[in-house]
KOLSE-77048 format. One record per residue (C-alpha): residue number from 1; chain; x, y, z. Coordinates in nm, 3 decimals. Layout:
// KOLSE-77048
+-----+--------+---------+---------+---------+
: num : cadena :    east :   north :      up :
+-----+--------+---------+---------+---------+
: NUM :      A :       X :       Y :       Z :
...
+-----+--------+---------+---------+---------+
This chain:
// KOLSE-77048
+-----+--------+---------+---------+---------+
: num : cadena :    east :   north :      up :
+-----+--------+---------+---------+---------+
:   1 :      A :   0.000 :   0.000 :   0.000 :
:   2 :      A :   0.267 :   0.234 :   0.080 :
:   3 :      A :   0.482 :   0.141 :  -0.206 :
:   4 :      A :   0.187 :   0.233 :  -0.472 :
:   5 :      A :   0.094 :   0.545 :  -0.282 :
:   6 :      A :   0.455 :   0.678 :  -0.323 :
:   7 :      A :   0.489 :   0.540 :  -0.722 :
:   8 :      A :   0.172 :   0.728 :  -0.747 :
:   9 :      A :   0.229 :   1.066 :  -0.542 :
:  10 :      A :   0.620 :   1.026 :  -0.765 :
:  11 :      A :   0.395 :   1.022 :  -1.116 :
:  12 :      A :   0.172 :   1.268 :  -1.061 :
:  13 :      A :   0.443 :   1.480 :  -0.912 :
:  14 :      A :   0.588 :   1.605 :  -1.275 :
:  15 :      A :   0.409 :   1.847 :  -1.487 :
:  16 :      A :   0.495 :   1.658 :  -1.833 :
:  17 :      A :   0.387 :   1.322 :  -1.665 :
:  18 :      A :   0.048 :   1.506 :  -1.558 :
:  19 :      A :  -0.008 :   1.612 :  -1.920 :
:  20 :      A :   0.072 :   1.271 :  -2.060 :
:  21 :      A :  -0.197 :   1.112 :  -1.781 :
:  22 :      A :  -0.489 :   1.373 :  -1.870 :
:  23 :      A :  -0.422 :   1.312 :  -2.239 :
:  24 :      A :  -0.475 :   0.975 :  -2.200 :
:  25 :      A :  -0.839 :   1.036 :  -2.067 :
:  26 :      A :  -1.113 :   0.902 :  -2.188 :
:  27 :      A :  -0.933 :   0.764 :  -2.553 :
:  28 :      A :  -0.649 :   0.529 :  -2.624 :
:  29 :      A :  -0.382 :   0.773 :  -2.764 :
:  30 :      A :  -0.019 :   0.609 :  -2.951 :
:  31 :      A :   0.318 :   0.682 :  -2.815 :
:  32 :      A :   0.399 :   0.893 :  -3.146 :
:  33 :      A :   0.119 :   1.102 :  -3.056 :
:  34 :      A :   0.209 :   1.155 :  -2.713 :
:  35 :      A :   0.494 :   1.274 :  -2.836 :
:  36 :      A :   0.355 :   1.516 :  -3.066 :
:  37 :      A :   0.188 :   1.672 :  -2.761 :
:  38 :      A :   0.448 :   1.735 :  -2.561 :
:  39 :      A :   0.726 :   1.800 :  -2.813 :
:  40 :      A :   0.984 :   1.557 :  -2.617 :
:  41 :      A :   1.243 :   1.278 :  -2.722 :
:  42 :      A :   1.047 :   0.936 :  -2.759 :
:  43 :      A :   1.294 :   0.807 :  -2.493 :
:  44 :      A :   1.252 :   1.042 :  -2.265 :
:  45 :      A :   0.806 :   1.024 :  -2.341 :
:  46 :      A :   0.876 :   0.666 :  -2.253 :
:  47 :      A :   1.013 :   0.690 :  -1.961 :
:  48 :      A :   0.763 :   0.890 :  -1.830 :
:  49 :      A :   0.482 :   0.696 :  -1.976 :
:  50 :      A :   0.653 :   0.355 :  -1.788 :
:  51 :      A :   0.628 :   0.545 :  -1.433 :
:  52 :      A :   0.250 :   0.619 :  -1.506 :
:  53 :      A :   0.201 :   0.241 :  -1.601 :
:  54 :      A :   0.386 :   0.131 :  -1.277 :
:  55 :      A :   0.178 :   0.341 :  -1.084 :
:  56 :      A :  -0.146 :   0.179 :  -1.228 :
:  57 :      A :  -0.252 :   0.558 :  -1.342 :
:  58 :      A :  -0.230 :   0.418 :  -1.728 :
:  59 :      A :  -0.294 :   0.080 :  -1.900 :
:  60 :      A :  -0.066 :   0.029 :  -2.221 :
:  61 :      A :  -0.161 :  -0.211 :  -2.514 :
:  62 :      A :   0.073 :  -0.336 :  -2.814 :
:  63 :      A :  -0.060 :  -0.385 :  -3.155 :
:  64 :      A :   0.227 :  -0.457 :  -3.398 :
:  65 :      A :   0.504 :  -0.217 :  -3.364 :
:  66 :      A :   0.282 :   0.035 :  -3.171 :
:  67 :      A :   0.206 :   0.102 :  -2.827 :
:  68 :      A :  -0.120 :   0.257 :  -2.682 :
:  69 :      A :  -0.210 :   0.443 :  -2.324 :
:  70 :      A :  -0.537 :   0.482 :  -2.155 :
:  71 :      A :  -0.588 :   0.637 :  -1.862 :
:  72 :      A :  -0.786 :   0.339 :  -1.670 :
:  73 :      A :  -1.185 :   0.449 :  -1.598 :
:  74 :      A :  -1.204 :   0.531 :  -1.201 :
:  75 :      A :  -1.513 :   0.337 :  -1.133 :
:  76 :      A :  -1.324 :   0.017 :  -1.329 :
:  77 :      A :  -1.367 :  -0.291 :  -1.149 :
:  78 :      A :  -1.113 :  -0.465 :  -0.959 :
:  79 :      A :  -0.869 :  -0.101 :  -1.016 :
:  80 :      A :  -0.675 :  -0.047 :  -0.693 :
:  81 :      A :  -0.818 :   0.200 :  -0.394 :
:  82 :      A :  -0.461 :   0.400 :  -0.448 :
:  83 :      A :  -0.512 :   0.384 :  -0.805 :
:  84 :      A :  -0.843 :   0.505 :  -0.767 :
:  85 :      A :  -0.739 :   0.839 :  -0.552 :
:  86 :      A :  -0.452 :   0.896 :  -0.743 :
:  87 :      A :  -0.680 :   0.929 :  -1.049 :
:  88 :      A :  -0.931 :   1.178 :  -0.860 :
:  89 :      A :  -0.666 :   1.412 :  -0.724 :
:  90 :      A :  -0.526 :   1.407 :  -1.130 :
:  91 :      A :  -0.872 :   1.520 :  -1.264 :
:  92 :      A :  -0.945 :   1.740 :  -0.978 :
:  93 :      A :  -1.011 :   2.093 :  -1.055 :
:  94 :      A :  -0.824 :   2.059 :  -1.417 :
:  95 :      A :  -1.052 :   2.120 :  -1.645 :
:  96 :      A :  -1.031 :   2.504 :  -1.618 :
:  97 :      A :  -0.640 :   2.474 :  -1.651 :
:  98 :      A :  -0.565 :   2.682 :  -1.991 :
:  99 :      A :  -0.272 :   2.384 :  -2.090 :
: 100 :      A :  -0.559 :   2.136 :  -2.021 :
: 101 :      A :  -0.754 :   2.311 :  -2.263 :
: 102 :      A :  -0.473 :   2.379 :  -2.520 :
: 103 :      A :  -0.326 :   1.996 :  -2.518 :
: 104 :      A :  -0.675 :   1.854 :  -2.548 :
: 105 :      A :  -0.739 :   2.088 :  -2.872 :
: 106 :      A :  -0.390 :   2.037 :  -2.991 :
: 107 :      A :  -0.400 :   1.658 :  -2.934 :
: 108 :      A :  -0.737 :   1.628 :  -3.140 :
: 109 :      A :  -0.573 :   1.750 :  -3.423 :
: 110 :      A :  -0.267 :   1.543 :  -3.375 :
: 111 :      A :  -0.479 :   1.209 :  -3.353 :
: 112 :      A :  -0.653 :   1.305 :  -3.695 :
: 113 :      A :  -0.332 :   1.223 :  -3.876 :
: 114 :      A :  -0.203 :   0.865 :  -3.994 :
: 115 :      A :  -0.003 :   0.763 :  -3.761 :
: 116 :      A :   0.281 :   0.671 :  -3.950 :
: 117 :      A :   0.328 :   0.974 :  -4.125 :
: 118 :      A :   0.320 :   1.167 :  -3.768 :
: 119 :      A :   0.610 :   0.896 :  -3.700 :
: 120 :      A :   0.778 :   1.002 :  -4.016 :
: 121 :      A :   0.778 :   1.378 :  -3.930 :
: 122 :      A :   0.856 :   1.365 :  -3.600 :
: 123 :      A :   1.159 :   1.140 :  -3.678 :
: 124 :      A :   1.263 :   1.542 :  -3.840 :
: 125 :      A :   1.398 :   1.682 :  -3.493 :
: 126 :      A :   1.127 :   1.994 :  -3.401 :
: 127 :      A :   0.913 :   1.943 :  -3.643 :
: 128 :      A :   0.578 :   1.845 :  -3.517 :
: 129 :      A :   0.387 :   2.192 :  -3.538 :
: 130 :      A :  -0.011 :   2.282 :  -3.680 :
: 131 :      A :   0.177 :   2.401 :  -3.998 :
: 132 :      A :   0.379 :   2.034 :  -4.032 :
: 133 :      A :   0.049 :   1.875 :  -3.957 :
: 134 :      A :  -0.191 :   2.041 :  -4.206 :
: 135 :      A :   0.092 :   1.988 :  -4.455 :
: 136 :      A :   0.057 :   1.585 :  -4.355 :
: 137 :      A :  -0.320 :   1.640 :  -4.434 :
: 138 :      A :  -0.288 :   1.737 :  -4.780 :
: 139 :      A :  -0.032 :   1.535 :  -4.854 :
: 140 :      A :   0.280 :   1.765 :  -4.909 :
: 141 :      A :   0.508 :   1.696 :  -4.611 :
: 142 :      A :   0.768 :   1.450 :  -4.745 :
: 143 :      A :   1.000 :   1.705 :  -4.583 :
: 144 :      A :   0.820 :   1.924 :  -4.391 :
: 145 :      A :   1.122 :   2.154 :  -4.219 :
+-----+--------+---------+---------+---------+
């Protein structure tokens, strides 16, 4: 018990790791995508994304060479009590938060491209911007930088 309320209290104790969580709410979002959002090194998204999942604050799922987050729902059966609270205290009092608002609007229009060309462009260091990502869209952004 003590051991997940300190995993938890260490995940939700970093900004970036916050905005990965509340991203994951409510849809099953890829790593590239997380990505996108917060406009970090995949290794370093990982490693963030692998302290929510030990905390039990995010369920990951593998389908072929990609891996997929949820945040888990807070009235799921059989989720830990710790789990549970740590989940509450993460959604409590954020949807007024302006970077709330802004990742949820920027992530809907990063989840409306293919994901492997969002994989493609974001292998191009910086690159992942509205501009890069309407250029996906209609189809110009071989090299988008």
């Amino acid at each position: 018990m003590v051991q997940t309320t300190l995993e938890i209290a260490k995940a939700l104790g970093d900004e970036t790791r916050l905005r990965l969580l509340l991203a994951c709410r409510g849809r099953e979002v890829c790593v590239c995508q997380l990505q996108a959002l917060v406009g970090l090194a995949m290794s370093t998204v990982s490693q963030h994304l692998t302290q929510l999942r030990r905390a039990g604050l995010l369920v990951g799922r593998k389908q072929g060479r990609w891996m997929y987050y949820r945040m888990p729902d807070p009235d799921e059966p059989g989720l830990d009590e710790g789990v549970r609270a740590g989940l509450a205290l993460a959604l409590s009092g954020v949807e007024g938060v302006e970077q709330v608002r802004k990742d949820r609007a920027w992530l809907d229009e990063i989840v409306a491209v293919d994901p492997e060309a969002l994989c493609r462009l974001l292998k191009v260091e910086g690159c992942c911007t509205p501009e890069s990502l309407r250029q996906i869209d209609a189809g110009e952004a071989e090299r988008c930088c």
